[in-house]
C-alpha positions as CSV (number, residue, x, y, z in Angstrom):
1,X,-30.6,2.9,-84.8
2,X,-27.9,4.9,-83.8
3,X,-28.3,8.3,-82.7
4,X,-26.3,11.4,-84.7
5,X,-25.6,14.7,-82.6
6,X,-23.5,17.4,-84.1
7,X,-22.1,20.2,-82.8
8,X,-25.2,22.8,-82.1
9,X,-27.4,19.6,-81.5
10,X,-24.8,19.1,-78.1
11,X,-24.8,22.5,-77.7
12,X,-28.3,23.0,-77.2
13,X,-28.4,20.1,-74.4
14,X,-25.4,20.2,-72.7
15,X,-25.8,22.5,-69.5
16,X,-22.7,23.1,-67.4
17,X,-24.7,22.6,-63.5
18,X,-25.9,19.3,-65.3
19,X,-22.0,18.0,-66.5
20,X,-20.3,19.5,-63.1
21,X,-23.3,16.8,-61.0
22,X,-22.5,13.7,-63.5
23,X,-18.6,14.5,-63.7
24,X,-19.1,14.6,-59.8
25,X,-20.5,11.3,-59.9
26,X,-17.7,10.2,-62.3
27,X,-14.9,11.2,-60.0
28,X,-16.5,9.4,-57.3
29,X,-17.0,6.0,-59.0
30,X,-12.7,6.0,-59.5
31,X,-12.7,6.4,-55.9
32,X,-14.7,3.5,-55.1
33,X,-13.2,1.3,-57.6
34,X,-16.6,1.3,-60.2
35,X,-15.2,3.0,-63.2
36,X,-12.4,1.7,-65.7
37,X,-10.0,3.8,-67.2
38,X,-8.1,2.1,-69.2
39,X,-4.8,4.2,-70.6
40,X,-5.0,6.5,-73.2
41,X,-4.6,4.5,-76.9
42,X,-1.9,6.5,-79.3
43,X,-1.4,5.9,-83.0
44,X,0.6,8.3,-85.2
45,X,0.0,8.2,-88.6
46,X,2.2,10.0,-91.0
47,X,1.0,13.8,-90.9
48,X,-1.1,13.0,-87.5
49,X,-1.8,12.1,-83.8
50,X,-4.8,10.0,-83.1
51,X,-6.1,9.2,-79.7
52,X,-8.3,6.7,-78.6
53,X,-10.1,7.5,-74.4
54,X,-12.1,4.6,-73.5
55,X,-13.8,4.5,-70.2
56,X,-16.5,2.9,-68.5
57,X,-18.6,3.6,-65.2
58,X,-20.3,1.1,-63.7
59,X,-23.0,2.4,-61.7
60,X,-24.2,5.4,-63.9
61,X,-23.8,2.9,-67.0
62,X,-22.0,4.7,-69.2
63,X,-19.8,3.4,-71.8
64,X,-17.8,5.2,-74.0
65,X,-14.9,6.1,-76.1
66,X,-13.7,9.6,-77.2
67,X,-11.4,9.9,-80.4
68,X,-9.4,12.8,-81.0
69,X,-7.3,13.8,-83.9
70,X,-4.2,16.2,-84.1
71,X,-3.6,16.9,-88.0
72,X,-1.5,20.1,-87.9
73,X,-1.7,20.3,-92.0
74,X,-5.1,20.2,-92.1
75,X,-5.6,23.5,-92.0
76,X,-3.3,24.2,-95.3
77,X,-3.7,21.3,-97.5
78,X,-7.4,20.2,-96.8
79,X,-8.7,23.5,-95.9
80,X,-9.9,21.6,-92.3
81,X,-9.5,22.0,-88.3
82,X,-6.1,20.9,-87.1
83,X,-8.2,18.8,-84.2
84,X,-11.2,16.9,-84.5
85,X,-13.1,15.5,-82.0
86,X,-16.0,12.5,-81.4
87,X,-17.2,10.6,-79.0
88,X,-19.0,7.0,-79.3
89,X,-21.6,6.4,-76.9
90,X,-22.5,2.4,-76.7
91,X,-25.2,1.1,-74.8
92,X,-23.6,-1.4,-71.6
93,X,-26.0,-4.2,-71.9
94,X,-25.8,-4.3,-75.5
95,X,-22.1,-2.8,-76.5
96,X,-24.3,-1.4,-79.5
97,X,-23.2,2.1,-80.6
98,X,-26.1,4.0,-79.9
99,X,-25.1,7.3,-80.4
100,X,-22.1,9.4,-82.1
101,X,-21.2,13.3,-81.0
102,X,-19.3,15.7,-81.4
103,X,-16.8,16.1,-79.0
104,X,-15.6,19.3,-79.2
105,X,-18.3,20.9,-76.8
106,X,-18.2,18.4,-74.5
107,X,-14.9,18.2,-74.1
108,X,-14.5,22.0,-73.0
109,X,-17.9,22.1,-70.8
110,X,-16.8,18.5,-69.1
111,X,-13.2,20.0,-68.3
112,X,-15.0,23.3,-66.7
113,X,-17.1,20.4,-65.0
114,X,-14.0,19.4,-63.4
115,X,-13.3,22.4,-62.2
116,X,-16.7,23.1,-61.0
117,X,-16.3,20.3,-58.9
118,X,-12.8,20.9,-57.4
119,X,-14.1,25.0,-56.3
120,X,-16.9,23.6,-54.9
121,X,-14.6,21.1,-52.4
122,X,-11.7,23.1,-52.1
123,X,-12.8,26.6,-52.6
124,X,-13.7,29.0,-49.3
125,X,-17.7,29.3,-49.3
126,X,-18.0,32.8,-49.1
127,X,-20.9,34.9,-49.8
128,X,-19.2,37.6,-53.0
129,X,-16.1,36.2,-53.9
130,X,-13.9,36.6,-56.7
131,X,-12.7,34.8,-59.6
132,X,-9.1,35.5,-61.6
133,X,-9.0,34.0,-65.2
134,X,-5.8,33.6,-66.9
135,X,-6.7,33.0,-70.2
136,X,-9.6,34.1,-72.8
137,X,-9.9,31.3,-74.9
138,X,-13.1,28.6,-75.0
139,X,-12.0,26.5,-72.1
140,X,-11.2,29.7,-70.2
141,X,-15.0,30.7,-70.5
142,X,-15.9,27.6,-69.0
143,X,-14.1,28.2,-66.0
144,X,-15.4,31.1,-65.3
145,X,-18.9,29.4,-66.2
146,X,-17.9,26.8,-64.2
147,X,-17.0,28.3,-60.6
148,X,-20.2,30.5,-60.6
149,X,-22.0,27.5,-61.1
150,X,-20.4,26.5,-57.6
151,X,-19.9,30.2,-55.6
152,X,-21.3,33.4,-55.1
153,X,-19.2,35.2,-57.6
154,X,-19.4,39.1,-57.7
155,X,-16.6,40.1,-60.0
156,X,-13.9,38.5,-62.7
157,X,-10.9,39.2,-63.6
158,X,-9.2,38.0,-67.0
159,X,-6.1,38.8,-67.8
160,X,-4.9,37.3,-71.7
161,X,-1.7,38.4,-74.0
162,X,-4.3,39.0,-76.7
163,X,-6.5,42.0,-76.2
164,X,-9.2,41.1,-78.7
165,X,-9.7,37.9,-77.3
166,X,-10.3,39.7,-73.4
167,X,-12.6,41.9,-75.0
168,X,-14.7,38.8,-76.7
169,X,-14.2,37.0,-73.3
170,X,-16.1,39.9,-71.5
171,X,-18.5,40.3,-74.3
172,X,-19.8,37.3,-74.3
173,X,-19.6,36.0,-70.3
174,X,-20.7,39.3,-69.2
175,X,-24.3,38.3,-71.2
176,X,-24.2,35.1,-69.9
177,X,-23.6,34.9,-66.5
178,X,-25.2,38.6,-66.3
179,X,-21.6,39.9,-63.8
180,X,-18.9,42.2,-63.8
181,X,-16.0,41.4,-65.7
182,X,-13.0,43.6,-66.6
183,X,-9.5,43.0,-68.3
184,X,-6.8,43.0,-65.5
185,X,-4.4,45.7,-65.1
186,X,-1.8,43.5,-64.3
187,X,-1.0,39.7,-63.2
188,X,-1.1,40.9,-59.6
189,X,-4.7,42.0,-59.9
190,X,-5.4,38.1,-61.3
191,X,-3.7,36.8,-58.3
192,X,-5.7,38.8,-55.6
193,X,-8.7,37.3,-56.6
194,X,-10.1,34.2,-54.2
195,X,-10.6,31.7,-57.0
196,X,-7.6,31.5,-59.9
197,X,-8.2,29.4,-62.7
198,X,-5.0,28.9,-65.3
199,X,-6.3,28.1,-69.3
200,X,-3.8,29.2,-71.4
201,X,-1.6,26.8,-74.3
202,X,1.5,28.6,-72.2
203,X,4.5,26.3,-71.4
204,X,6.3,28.3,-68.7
205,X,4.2,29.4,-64.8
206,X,2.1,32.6,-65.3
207,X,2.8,33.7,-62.2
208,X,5.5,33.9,-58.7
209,X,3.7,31.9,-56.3
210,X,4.8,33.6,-53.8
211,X,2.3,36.5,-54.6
212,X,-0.6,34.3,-54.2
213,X,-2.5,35.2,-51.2
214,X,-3.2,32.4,-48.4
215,X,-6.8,31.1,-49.0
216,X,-6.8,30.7,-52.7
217,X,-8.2,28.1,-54.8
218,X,-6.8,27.3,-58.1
219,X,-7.6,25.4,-61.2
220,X,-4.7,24.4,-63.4
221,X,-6.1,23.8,-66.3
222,X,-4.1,24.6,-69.5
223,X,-0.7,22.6,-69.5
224,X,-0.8,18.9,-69.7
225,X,2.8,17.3,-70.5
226,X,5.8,16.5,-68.3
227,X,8.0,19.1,-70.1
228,X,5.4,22.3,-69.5
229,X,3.7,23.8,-66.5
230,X,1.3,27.4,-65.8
231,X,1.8,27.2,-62.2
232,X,5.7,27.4,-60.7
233,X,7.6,25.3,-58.0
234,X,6.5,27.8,-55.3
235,X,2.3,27.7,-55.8
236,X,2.9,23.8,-55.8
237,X,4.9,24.0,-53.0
238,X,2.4,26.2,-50.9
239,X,-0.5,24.5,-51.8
240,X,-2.8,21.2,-50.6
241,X,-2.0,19.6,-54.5
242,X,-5.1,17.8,-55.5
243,X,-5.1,16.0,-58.9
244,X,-8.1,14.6,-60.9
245,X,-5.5,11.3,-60.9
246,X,-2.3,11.0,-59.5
247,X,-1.5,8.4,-61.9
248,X,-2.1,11.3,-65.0
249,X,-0.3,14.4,-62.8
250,X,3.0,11.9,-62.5
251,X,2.2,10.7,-66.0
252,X,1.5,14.4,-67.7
253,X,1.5,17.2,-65.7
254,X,4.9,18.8,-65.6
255,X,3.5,20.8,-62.6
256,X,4.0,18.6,-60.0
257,X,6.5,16.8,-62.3
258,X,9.5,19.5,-62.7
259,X,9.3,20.4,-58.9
260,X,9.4,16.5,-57.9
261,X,12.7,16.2,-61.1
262,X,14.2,19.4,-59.3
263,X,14.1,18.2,-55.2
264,X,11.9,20.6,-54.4
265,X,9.1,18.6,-53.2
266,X,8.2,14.7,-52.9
267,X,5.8,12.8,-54.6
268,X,4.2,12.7,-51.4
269,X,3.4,16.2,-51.4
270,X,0.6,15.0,-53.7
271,X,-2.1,15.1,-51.1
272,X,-5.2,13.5,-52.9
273,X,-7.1,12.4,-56.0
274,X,-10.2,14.7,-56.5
275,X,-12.3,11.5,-56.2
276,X,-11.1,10.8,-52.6
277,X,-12.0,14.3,-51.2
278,X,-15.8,13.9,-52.8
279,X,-16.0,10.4,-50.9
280,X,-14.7,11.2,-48.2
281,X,-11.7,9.3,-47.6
282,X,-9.6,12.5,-47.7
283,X,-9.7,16.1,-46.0
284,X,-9.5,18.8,-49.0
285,X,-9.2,22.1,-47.0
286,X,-8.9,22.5,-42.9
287,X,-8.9,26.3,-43.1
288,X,-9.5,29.1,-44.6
289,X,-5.7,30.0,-44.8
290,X,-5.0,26.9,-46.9
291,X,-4.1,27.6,-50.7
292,X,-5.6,24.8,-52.9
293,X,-5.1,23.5,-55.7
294,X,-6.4,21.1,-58.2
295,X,-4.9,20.2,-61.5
296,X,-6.8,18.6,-64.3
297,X,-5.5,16.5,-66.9
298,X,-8.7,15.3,-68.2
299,X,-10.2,11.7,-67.8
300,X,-12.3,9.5,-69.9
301,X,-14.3,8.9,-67.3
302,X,-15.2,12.6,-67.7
303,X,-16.0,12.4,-71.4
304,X,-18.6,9.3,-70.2
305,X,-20.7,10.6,-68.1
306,X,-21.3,14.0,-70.0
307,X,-22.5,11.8,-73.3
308,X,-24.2,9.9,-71.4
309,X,-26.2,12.8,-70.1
310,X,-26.1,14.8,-73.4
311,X,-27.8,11.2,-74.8
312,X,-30.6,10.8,-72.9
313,X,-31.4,15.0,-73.1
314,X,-30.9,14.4,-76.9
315,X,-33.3,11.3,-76.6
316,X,-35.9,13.1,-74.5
317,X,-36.4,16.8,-76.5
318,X,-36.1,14.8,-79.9
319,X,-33.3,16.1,-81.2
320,X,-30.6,14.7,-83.6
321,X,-30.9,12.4,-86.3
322,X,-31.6,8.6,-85.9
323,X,-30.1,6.9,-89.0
324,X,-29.7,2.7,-89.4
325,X,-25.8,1.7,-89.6
């Protein structure tokens, strides 16, 4: 039997202090050589992009693959989403396909995981801190989401091109998290924040680095190919750069890649794989003057370990639909 979860069924299961301890996890089986991530399958088909994320960790036992579509005519010839999302869970002993999800949900609340992770080893533990969000979108939510899983967060600041979508954003996170949260005056006002998280589709840096105050933690979140970057040489050049893989950041992140293609830094200036900072076998921060910053590309390895968990949640409250394949 094979277990079917949609949307709301992953939803209703999927907690973001339960993805940020399994991605955790997840991170630090790369480390230690107990996960395989395999690289990133691509087929285009005629109108499409369809990508195929395999990964497997060894110790939690999760297998899995994630497949993602890109159709930008969906939307006017089929009346459908431009992107669609699922992820195949398969059981290691077996290789069976015990359960199918959607991967929309996951994918947003396992990349604000990352995140999660990354404030709470690079970030200053402070009692009342404060949190910048560029961005309003869905994965901008779960930044936010994410970091006051991981630090005393008093106040947010959210600063968006779109007005509506700020106002939503405070809407809804200022129910759920139950904080203040007001639409920045300016960029500036983002940047004097002690946490800064980047989600945004934008292919140029939001901001002068230079105006980011020492002992800042950043996520960079939103851009993820060689050609386009949120943050500017000068954050990247300021900063301790940790990646969730070096091997993705020289791959797809043109964050790190433009500065290294202009002379401005080395690849050397990469100081650390996220994975290596939760084990151990690198520093992350030595003071509180250090900037930080970690850039996520997104890993399979991520996608793994939050089915797995969203399975077995699923599996113990009863929900979804068991149907015979």
């Amino acid at each position: 039997m094979t277990l079917i979860l949609n949307r709301n069924d992953v939803i209703s299961v999927l907690e973001m202090r339960d993805c940020i301890k399994v991605v955790e996890q997840a991170f630090a089986e790369l480390s230690n050589g107990t996960a395989v991530l395999p690289l990133r399958t691509n087929i285009k088909p005629p109108d499409g992009l369809s990508l195929y994320m395999p990964a497997y960790l060894k110790e939690m036992g999760a297998l899995a693959v994630k497949v993602v579509t890109v159709y930008k005519n969906n939307p006017s010839k089929y009346d459908l989403p431009t992107i669609f999302g699922k992820v195949l869970l398969q059981k290691a002993e077996t290789g069976d396909v015990i359960c199918i999800m959607d991967g929309g949900y996951l994918t947003a609340v396992r990349t604000g995981a990352a995140s999660g992770v990354a404030t709470k080893y690079l970030a200053r533990n402070e009692k009342k801190q404060t949190a910048g969000i560029f961005g309003a979108g869905v994965q901008a939510k779960m930044q936010l989401w994410a970091v006051c899983c991981e630090r005393d967060i008093k106040k947010a600041v959210v600063y968006d091109i779109n007005d509506d979508a700020v106002d939503k954003f405070i809407s809804e996170m200022t129910r759920k998290l139950k904080m203040e949260i007001v639409k920045a005056k300016s960029i500036q006002e983002v940047l004097d924040t002690d946490i800064v998280c980047t989600a945004t589709s934008s292919s140029l840096p939001l901001f002068d680095g230079t105006k980011v105050k020492e002992g800042t933690h950043i996520n960079g979140i939103g851009s993820h190919t060689p050609d386009a970057r949120e943050l500017d040489t000068e954050i990247v050049k300021r900063s301790i750069f940790v990646g969730d893989s070096m091997e993705a950041c020289f791959n797809e992140a043109g964050d790190i890649m433009i500065p290294i293609k202009e002379g401005s830094i080395q690849s050397s200036h990469y100081h650390a794989d996220l994975g290596d900072i939760i084990t151990g076998k690198k520093i992350g921060r030595k003071s509180d003057k250090d900037i930080t910053l970690f850039k996520s590309n997104g890993l399979a390895i991520q996608d793994a370990a939050a089915a797995k968990i969203v399975y077995e949640k699923a599996v113990a409250e009863g929900i979804g639909k068991n149907i015979e394949i």
